[in-house]
mmCIF entry with sequence, helices, sheets and N, C-alpha, C, O atoms, coordinates in Angstrom:
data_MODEL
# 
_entry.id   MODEL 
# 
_entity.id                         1 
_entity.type                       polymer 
_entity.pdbx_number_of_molecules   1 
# 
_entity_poly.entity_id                      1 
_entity_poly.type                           'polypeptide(L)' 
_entity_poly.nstd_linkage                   no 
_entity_poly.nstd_monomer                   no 
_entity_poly.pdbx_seq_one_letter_code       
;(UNK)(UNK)(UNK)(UNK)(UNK)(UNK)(UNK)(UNK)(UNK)(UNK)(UNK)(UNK)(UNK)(UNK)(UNK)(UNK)
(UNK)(UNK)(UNK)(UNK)(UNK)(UNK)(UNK)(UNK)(UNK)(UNK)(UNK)(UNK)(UNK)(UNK)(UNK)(UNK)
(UNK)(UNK)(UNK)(UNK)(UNK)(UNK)(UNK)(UNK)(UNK)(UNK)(UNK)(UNK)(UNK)(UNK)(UNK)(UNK)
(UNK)(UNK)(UNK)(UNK)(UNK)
;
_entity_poly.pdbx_seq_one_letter_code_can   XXXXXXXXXXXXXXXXXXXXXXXXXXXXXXXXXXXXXXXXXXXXXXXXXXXXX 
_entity_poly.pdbx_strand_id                 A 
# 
loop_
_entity_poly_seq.entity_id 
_entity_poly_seq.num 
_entity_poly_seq.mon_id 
_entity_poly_seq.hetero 
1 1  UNK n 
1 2  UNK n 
1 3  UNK n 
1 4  UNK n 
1 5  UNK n 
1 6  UNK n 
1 7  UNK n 
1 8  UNK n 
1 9  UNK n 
1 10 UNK n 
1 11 UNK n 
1 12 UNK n 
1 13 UNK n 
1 14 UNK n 
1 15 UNK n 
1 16 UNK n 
1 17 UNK n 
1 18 UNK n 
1 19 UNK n 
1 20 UNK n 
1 21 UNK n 
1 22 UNK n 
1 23 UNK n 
1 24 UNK n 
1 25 UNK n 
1 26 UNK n 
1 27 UNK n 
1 28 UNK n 
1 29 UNK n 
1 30 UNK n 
1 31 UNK n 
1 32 UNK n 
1 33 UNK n 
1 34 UNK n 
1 35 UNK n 
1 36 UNK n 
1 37 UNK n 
1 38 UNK n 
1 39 UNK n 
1 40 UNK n 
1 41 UNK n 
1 42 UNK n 
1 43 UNK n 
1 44 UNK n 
1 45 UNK n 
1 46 UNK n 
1 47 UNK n 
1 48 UNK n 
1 49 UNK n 
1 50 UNK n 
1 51 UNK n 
1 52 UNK n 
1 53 UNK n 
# 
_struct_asym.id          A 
_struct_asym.entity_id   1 
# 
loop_
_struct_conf.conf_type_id 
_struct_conf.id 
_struct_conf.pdbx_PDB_helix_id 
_struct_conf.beg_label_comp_id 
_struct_conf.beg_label_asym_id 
_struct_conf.beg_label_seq_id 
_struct_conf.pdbx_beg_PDB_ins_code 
_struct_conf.end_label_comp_id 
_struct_conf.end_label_asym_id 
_struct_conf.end_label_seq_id 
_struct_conf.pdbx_end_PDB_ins_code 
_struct_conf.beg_auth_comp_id 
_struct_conf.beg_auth_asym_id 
_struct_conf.beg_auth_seq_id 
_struct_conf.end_auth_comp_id 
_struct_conf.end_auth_asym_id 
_struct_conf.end_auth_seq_id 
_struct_conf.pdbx_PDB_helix_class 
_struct_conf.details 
_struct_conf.pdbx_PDB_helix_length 
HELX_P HELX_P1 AA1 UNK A 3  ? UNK A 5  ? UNK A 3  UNK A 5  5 ? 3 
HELX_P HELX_P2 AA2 UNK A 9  ? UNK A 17 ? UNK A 9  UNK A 17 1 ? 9 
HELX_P HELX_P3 AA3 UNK A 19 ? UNK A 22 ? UNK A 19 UNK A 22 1 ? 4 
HELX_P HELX_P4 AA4 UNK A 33 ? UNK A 40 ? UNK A 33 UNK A 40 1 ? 8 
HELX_P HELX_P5 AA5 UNK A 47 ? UNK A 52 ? UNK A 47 UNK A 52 1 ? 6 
# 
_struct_conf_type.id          HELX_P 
_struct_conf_type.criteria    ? 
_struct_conf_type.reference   ? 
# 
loop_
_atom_site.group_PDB 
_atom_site.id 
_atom_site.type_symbol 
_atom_site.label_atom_id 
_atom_site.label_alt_id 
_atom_site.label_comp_id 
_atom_site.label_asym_id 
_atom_site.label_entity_id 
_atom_site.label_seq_id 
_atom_site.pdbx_PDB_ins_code 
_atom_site.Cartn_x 
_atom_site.Cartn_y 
_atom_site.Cartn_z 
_atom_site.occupancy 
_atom_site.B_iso_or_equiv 
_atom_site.pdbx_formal_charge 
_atom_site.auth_seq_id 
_atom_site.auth_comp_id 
_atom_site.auth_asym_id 
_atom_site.auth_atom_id 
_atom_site.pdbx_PDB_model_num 
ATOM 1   N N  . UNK A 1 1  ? 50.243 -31.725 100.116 1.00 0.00 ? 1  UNK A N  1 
ATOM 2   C CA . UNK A 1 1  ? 49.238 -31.684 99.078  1.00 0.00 ? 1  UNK A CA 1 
ATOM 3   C C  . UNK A 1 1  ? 47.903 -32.072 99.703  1.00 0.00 ? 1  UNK A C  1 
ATOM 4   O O  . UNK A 1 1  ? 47.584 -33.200 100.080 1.00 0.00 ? 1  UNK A O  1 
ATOM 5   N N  . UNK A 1 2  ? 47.170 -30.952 99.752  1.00 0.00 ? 2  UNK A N  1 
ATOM 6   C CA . UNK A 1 2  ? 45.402 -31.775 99.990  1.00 0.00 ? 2  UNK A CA 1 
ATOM 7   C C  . UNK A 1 2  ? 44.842 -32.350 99.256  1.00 0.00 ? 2  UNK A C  1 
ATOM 8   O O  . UNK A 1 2  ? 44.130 -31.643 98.541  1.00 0.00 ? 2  UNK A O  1 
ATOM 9   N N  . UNK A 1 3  ? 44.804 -33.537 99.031  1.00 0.00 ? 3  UNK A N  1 
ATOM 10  C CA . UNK A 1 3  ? 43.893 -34.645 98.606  1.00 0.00 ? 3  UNK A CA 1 
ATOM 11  C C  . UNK A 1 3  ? 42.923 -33.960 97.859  1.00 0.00 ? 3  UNK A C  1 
ATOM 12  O O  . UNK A 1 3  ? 43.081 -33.755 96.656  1.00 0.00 ? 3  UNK A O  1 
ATOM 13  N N  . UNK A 1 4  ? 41.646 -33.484 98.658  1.00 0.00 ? 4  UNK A N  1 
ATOM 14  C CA . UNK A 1 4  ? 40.457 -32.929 98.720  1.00 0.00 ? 4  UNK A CA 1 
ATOM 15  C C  . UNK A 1 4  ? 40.641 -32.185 97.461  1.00 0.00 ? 4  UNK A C  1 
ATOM 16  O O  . UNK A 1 4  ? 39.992 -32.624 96.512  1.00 0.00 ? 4  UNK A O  1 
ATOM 17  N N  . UNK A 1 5  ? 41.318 -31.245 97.262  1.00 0.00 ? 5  UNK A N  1 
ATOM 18  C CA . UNK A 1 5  ? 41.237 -30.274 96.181  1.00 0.00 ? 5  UNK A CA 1 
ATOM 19  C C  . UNK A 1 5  ? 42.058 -30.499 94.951  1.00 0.00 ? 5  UNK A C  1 
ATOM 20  O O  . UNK A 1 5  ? 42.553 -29.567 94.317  1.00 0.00 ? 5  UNK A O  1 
ATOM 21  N N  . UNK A 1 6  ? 42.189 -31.748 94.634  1.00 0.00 ? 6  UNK A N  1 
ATOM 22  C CA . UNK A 1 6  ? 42.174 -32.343 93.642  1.00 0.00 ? 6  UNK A CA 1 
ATOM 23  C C  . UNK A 1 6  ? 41.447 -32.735 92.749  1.00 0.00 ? 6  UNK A C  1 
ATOM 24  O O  . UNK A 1 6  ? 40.746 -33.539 93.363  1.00 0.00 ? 6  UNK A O  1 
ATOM 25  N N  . UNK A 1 7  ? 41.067 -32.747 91.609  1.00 0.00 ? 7  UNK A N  1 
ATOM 26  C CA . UNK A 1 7  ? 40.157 -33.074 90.310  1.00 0.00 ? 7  UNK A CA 1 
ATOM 27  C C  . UNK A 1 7  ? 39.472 -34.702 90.802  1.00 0.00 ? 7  UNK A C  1 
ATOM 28  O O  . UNK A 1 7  ? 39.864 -35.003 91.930  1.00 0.00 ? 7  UNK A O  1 
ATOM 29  N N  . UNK A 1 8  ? 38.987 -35.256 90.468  1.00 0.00 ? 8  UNK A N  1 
ATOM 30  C CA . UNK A 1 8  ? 38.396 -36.259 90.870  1.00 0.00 ? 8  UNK A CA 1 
ATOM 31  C C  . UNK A 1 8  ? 38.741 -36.946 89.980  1.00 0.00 ? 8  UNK A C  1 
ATOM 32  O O  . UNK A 1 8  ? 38.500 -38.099 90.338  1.00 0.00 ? 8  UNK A O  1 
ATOM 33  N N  . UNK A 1 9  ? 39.382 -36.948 88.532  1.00 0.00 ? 9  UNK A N  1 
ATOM 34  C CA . UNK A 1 9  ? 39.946 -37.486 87.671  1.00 0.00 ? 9  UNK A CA 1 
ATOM 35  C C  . UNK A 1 9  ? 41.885 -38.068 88.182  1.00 0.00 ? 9  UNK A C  1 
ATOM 36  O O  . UNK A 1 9  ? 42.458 -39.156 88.121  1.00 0.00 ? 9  UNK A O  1 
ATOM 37  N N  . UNK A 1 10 ? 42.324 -36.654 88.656  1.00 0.00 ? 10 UNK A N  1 
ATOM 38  C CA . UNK A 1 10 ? 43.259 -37.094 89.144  1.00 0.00 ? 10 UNK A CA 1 
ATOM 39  C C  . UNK A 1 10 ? 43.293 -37.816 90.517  1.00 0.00 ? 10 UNK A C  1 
ATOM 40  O O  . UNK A 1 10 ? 44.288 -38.444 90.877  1.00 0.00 ? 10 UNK A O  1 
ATOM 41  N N  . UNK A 1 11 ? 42.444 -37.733 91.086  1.00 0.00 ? 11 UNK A N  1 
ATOM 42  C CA . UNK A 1 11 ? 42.116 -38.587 92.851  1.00 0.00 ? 11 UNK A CA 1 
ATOM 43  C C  . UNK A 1 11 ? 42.346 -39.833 92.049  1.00 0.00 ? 11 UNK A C  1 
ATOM 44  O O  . UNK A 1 11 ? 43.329 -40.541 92.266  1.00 0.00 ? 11 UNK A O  1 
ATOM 45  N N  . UNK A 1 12 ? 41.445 -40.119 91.111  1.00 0.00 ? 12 UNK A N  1 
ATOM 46  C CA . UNK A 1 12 ? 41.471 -41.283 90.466  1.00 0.00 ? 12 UNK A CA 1 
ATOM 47  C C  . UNK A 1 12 ? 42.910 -42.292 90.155  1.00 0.00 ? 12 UNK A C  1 
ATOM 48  O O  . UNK A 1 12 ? 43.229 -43.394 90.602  1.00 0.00 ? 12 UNK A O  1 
ATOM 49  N N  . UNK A 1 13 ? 43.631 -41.293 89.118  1.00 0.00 ? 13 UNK A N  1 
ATOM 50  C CA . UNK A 1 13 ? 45.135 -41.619 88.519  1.00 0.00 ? 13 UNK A CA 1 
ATOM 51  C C  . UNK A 1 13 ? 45.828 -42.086 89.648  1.00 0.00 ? 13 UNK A C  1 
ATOM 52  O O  . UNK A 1 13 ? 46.167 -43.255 89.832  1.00 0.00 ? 13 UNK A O  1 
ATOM 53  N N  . UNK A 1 14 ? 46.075 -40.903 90.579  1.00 0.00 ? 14 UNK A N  1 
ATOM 54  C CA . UNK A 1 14 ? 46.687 -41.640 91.914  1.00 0.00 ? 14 UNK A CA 1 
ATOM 55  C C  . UNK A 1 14 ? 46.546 -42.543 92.683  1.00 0.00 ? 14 UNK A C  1 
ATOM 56  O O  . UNK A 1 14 ? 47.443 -43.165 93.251  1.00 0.00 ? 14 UNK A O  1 
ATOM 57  N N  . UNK A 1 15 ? 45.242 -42.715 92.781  1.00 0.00 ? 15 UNK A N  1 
ATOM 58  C CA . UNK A 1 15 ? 44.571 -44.633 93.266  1.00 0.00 ? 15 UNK A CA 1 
ATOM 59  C C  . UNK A 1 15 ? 45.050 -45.356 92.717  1.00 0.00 ? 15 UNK A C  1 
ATOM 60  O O  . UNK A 1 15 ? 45.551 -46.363 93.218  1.00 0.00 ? 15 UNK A O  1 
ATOM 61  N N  . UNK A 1 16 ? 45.054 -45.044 91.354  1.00 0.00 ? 16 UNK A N  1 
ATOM 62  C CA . UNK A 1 16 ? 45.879 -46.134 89.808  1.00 0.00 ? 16 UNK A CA 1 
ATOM 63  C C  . UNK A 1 16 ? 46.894 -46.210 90.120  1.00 0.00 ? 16 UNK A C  1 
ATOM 64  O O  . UNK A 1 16 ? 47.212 -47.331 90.517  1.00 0.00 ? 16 UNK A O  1 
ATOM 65  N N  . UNK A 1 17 ? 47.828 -45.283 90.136  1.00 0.00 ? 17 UNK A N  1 
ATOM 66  C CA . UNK A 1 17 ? 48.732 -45.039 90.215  1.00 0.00 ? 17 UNK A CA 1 
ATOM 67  C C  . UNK A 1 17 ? 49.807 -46.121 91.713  1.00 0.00 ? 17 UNK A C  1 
ATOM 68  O O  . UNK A 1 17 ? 50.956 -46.499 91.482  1.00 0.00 ? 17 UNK A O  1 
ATOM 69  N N  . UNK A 1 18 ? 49.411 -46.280 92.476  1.00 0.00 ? 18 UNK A N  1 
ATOM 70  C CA . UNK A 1 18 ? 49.217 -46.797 93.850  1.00 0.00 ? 18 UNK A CA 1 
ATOM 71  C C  . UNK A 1 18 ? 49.487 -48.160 93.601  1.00 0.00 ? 18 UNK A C  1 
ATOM 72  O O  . UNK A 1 18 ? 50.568 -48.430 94.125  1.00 0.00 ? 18 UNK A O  1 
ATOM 73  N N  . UNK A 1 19 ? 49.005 -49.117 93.050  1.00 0.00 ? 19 UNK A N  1 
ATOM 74  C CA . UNK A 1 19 ? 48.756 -50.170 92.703  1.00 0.00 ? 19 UNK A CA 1 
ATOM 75  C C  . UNK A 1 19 ? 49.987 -50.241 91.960  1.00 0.00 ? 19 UNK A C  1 
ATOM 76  O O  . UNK A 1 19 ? 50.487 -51.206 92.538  1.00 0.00 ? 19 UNK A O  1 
ATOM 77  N N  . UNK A 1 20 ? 50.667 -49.968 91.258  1.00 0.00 ? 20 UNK A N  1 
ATOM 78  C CA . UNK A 1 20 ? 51.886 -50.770 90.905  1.00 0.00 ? 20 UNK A CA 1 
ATOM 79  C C  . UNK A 1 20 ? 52.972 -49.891 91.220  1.00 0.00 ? 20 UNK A C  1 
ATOM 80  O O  . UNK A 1 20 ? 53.802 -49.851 90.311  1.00 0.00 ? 20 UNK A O  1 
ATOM 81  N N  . UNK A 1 21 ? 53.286 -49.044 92.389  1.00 0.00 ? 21 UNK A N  1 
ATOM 82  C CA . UNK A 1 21 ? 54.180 -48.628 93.193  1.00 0.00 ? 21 UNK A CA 1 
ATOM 83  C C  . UNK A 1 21 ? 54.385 -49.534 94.110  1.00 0.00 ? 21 UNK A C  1 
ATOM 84  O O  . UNK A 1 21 ? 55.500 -49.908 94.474  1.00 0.00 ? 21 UNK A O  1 
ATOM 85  N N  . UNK A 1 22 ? 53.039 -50.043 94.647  1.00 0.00 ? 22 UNK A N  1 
ATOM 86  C CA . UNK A 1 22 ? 53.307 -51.304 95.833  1.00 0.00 ? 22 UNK A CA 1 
ATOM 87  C C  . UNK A 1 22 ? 53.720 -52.554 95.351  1.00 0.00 ? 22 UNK A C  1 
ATOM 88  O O  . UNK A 1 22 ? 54.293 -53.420 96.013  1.00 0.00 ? 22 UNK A O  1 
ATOM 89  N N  . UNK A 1 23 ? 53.256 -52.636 93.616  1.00 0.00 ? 23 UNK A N  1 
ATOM 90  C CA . UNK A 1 23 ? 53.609 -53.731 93.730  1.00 0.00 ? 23 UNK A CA 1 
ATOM 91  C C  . UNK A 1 23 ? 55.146 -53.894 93.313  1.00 0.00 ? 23 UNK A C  1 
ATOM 92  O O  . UNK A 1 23 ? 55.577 -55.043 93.411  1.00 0.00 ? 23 UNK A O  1 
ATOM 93  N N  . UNK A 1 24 ? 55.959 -52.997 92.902  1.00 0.00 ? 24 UNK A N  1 
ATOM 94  C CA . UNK A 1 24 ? 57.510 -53.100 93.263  1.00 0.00 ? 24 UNK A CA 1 
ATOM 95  C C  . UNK A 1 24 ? 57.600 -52.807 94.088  1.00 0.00 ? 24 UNK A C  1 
ATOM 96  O O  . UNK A 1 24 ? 58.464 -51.976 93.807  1.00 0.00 ? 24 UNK A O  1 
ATOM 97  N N  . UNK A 1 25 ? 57.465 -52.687 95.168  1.00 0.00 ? 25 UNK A N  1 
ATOM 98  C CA . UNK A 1 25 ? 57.974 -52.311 96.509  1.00 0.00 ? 25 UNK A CA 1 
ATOM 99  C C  . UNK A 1 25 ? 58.905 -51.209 96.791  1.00 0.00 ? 25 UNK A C  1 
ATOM 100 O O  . UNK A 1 25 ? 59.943 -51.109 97.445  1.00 0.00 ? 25 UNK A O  1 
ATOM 101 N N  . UNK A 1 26 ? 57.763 -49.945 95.660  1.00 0.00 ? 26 UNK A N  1 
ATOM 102 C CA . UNK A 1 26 ? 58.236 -48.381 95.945  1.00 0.00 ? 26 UNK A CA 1 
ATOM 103 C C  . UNK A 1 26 ? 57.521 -47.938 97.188  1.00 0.00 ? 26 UNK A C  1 
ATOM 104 O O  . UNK A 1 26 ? 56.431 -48.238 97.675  1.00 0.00 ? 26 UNK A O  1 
ATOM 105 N N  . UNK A 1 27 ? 58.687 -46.961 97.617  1.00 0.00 ? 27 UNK A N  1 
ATOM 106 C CA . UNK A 1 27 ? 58.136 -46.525 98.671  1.00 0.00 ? 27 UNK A CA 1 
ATOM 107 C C  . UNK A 1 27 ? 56.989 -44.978 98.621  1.00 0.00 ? 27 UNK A C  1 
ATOM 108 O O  . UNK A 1 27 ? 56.429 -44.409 99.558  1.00 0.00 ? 27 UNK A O  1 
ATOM 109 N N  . UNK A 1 28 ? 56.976 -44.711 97.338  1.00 0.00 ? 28 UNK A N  1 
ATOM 110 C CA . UNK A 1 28 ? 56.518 -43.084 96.909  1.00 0.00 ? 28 UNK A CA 1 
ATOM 111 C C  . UNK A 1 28 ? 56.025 -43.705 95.072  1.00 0.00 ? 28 UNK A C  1 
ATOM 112 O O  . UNK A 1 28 ? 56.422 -44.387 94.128  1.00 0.00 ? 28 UNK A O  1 
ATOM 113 N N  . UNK A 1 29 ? 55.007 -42.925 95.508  1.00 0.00 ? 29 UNK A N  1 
ATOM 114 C CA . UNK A 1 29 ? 54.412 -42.890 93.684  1.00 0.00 ? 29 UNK A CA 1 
ATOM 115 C C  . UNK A 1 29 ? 55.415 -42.169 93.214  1.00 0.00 ? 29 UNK A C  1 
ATOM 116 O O  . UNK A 1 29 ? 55.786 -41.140 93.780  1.00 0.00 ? 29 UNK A O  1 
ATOM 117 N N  . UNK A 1 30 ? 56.066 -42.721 91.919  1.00 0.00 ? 30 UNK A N  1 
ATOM 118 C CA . UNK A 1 30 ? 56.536 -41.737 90.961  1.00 0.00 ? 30 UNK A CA 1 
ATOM 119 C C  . UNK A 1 30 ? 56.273 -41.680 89.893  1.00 0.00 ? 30 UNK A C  1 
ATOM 120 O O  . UNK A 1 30 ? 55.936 -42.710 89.309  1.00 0.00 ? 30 UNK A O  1 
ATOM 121 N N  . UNK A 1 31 ? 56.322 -40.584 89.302  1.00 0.00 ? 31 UNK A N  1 
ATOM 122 C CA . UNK A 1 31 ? 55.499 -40.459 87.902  1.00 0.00 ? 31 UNK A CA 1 
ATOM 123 C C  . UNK A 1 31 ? 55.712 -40.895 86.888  1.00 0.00 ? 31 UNK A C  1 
ATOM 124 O O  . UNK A 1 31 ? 55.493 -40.402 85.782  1.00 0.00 ? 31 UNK A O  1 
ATOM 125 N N  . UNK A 1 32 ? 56.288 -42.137 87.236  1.00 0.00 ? 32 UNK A N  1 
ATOM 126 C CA . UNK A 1 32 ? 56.519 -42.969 86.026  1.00 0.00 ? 32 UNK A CA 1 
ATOM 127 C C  . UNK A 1 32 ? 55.108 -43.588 86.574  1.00 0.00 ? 32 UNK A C  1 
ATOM 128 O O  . UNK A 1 32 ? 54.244 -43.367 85.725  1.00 0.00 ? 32 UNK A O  1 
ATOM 129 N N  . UNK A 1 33 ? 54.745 -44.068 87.347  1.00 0.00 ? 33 UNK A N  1 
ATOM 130 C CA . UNK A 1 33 ? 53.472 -44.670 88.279  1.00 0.00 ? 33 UNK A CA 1 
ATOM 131 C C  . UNK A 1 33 ? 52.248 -43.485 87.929  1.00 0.00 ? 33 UNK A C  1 
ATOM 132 O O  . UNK A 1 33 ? 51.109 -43.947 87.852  1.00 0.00 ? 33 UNK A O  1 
ATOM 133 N N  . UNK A 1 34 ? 52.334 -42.668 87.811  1.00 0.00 ? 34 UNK A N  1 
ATOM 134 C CA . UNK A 1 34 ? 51.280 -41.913 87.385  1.00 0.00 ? 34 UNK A CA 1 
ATOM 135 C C  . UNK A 1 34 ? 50.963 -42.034 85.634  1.00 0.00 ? 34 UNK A C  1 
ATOM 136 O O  . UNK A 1 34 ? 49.877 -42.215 85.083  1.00 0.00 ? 34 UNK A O  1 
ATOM 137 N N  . UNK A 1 35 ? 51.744 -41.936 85.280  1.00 0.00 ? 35 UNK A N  1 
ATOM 138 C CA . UNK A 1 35 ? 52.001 -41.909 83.928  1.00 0.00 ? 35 UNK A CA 1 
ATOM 139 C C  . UNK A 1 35 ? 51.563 -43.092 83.338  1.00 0.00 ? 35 UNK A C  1 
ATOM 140 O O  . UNK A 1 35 ? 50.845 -42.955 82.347  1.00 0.00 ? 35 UNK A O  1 
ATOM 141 N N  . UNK A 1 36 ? 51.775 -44.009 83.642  1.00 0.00 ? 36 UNK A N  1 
ATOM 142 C CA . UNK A 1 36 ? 51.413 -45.385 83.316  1.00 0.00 ? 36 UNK A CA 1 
ATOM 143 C C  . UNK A 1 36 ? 49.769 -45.237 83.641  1.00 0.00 ? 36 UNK A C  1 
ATOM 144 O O  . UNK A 1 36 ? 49.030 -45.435 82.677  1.00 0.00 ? 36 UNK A O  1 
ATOM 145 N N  . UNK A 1 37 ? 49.241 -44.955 84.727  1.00 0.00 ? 37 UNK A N  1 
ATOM 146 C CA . UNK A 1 37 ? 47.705 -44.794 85.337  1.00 0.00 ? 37 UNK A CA 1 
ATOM 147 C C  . UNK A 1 37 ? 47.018 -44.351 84.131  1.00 0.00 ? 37 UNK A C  1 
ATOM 148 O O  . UNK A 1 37 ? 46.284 -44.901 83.310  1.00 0.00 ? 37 UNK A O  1 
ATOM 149 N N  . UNK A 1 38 ? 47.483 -43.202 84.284  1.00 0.00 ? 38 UNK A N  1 
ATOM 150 C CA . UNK A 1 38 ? 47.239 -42.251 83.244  1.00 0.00 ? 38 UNK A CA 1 
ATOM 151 C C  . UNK A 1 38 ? 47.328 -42.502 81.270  1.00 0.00 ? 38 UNK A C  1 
ATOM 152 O O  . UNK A 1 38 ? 46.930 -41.948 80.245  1.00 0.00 ? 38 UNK A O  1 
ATOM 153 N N  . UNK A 1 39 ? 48.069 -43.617 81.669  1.00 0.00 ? 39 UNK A N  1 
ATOM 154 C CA . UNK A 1 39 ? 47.578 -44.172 80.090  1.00 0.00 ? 39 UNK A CA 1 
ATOM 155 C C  . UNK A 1 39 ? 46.767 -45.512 80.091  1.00 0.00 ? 39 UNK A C  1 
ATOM 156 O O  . UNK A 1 39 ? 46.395 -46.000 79.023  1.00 0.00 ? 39 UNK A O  1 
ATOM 157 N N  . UNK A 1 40 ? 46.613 -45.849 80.776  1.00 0.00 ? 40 UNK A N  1 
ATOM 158 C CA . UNK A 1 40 ? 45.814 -47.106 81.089  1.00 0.00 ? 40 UNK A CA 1 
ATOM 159 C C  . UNK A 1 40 ? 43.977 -46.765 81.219  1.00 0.00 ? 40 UNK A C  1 
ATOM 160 O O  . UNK A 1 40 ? 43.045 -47.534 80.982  1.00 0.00 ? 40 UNK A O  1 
ATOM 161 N N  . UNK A 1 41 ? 43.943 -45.030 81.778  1.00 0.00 ? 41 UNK A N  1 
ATOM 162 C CA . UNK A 1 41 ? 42.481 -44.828 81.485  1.00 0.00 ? 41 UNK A CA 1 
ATOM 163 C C  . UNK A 1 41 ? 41.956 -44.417 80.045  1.00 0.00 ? 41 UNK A C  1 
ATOM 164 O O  . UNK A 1 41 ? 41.923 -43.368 79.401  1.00 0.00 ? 41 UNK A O  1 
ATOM 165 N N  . UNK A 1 42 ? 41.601 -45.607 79.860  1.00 0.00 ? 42 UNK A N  1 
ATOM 166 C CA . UNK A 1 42 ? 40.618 -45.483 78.317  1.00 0.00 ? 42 UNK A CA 1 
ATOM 167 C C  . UNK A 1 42 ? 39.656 -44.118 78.536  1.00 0.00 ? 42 UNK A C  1 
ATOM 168 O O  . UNK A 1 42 ? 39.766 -43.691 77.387  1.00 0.00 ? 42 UNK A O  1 
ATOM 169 N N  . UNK A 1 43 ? 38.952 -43.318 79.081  1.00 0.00 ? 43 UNK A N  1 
ATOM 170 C CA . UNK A 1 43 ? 38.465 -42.573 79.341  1.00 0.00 ? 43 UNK A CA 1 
ATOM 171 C C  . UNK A 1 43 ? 39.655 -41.080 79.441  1.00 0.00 ? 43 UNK A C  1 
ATOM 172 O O  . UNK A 1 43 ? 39.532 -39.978 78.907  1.00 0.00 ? 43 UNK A O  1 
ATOM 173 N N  . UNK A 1 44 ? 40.332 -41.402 79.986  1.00 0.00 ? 44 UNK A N  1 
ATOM 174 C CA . UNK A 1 44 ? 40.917 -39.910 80.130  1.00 0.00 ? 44 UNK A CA 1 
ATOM 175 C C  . UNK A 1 44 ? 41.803 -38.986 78.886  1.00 0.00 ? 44 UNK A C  1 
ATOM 176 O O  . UNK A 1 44 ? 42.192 -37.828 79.033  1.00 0.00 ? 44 UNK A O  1 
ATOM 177 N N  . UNK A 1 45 ? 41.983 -39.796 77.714  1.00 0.00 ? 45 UNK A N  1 
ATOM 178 C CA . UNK A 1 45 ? 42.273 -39.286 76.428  1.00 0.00 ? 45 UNK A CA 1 
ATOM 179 C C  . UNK A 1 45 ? 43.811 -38.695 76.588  1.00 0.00 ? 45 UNK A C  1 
ATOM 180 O O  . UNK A 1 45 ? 44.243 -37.848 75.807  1.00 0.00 ? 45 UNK A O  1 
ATOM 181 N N  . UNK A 1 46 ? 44.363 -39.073 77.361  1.00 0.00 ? 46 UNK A N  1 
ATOM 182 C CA . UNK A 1 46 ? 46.004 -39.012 77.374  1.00 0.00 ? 46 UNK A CA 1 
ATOM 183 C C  . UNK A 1 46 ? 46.320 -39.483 76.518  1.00 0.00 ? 46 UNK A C  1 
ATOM 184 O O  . UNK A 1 46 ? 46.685 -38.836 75.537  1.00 0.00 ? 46 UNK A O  1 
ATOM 185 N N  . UNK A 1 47 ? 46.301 -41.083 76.556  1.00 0.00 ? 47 UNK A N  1 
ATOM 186 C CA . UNK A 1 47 ? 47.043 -41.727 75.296  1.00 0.00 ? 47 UNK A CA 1 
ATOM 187 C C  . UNK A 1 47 ? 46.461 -41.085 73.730  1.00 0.00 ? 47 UNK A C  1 
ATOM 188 O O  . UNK A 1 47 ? 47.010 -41.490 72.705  1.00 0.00 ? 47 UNK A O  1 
ATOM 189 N N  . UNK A 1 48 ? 45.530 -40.253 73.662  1.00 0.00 ? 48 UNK A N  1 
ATOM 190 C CA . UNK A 1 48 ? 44.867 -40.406 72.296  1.00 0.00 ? 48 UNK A CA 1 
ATOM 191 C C  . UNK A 1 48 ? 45.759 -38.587 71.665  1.00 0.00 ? 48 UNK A C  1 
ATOM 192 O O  . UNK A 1 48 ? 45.939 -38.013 70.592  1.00 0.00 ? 48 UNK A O  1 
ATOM 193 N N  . UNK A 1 49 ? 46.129 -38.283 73.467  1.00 0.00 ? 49 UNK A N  1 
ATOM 194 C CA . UNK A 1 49 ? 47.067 -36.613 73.321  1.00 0.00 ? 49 UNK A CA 1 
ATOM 195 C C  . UNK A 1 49 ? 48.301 -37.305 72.631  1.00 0.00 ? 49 UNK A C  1 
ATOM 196 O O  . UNK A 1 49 ? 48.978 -36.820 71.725  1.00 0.00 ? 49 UNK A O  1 
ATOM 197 N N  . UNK A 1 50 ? 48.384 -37.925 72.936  1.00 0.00 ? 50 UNK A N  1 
ATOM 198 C CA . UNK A 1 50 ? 49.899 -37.902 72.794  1.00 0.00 ? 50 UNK A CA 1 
ATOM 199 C C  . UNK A 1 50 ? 50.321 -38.836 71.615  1.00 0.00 ? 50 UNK A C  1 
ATOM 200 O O  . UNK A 1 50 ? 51.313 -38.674 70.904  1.00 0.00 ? 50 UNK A O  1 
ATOM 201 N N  . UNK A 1 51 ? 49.463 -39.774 71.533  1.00 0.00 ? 51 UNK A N  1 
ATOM 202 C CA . UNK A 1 51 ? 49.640 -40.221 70.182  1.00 0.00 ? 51 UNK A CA 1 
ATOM 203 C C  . UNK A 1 51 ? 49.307 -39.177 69.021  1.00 0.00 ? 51 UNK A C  1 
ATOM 204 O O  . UNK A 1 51 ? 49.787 -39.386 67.907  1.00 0.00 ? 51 UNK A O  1 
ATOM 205 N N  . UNK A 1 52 ? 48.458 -37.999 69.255  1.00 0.00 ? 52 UNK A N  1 
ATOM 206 C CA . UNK A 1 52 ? 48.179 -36.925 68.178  1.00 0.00 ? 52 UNK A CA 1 
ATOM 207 C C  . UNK A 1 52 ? 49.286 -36.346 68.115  1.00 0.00 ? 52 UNK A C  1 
ATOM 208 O O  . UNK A 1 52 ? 49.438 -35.780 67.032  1.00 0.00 ? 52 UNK A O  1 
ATOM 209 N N  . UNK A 1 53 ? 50.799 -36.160 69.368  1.00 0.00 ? 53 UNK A N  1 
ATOM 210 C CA . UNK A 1 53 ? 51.493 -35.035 69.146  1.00 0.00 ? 53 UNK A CA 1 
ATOM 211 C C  . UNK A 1 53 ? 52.342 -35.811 68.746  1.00 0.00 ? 53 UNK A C  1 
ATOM 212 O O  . UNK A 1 53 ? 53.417 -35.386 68.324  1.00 0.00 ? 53 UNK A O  1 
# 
């Protein structure tokens, strides 16, 4: 996967994302680790998707 040509929103999630993979002592983001990122940004309107569906 190139980094680079990624959304800058998602560059983001995955930085997020990062931070509590290490801190269980995963060896690989998994998208439970994204997912969590990804609801934690007040800005990115995930949580506000999915609470609508």
């Amino acid at each position: 996967m190139r980094f680079e040509k990624l959304t800058t929103k998602f560059q983001q999630a995955l930085g997020d994302a990062q931070s509590p993979a290490l801190a269980h002592d995963n060896a690989y983001i998994e998208p439970s680790h994204l997912l969590l990122a990804m609801l934690d940004d007040s800005e990115g309107g995930v949580g506000s998707l999915l609470a609508r569906a």
